[in-house]
C-alpha positions as CSV (number, residue, x, y, z in Angstrom):
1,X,-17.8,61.0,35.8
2,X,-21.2,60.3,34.9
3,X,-23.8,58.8,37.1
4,X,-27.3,57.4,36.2
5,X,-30.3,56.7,38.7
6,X,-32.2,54.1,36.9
7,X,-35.8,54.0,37.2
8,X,-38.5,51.4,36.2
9,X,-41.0,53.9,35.1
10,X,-40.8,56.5,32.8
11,X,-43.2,59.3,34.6
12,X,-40.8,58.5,38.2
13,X,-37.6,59.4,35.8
14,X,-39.1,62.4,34.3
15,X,-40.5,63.9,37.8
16,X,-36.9,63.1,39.4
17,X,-35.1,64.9,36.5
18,X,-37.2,67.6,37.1
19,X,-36.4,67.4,40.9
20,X,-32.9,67.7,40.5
21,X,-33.0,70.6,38.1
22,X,-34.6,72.6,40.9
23,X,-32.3,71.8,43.2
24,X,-29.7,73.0,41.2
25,X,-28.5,69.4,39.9
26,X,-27.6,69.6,36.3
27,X,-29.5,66.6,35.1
28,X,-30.9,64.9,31.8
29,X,-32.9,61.8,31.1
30,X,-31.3,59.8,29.0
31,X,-31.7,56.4,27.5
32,X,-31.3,53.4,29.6
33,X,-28.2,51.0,28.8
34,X,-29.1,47.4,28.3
35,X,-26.6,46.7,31.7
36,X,-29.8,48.1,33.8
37,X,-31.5,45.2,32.8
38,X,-34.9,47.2,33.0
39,X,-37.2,48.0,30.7
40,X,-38.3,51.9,31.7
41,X,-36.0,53.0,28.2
42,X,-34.5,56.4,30.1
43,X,-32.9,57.4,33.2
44,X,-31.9,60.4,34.7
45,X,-28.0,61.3,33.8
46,X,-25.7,63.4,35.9
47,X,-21.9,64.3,37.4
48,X,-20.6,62.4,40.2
49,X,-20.2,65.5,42.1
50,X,-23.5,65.5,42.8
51,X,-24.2,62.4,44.1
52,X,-24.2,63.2,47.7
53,X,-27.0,66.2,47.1
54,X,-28.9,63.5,44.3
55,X,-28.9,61.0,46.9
56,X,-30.3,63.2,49.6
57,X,-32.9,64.4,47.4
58,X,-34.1,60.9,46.4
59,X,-34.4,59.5,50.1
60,X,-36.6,62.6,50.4
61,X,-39.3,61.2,48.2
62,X,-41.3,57.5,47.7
63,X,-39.5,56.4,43.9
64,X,-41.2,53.0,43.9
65,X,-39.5,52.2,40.9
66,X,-36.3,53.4,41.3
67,X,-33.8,50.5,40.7
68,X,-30.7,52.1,41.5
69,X,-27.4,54.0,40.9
70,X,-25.0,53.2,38.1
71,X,-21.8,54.6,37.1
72,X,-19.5,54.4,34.0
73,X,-17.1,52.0,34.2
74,X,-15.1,51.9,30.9
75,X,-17.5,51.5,27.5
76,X,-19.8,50.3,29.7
77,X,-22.2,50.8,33.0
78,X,-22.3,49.1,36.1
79,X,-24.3,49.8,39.4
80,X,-22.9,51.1,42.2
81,X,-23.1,48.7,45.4
């Protein structure tokens, strides 16, 4: 299942994409969906089976923008509480 970390800003989505591809994640930024309600435009896509090490790796750094996690639910995205 698919998994986005939504961010606020474009240059904190980018550097955390980055992040996860060198830890081995297999991530892409994609564009935000209008459920985010935030106005960045991408966020970083990847598998649920990953969300443990994605977590991890995000407590590890200071993502002042980062809103939070959402998953697909259906047609549509909703974040994960």
């Amino acid at each position: 299942m698919t998994v986005l970390a939504v961010f606020k800003s474009r240059a904190q989505t980018l550097d955390f994409v980055s992040l996860l591809r060198s830890g081995g994640v297999v991530a892409s930024a994609v564009n935000t969906p209008k459920e985010a309600g935030v106005g960045c435009g991408i966020s970083a896509k990847f598998d649920e089976r990953f969300f443990p090490r994605v977590r991890l790796m995000l407590s590890k750094r200071n993502y002042t923008s980062f809103a939070g996690f959402m998953r697909r639910m259906g047609n549509t995205f909703v974040y994960v509480r």
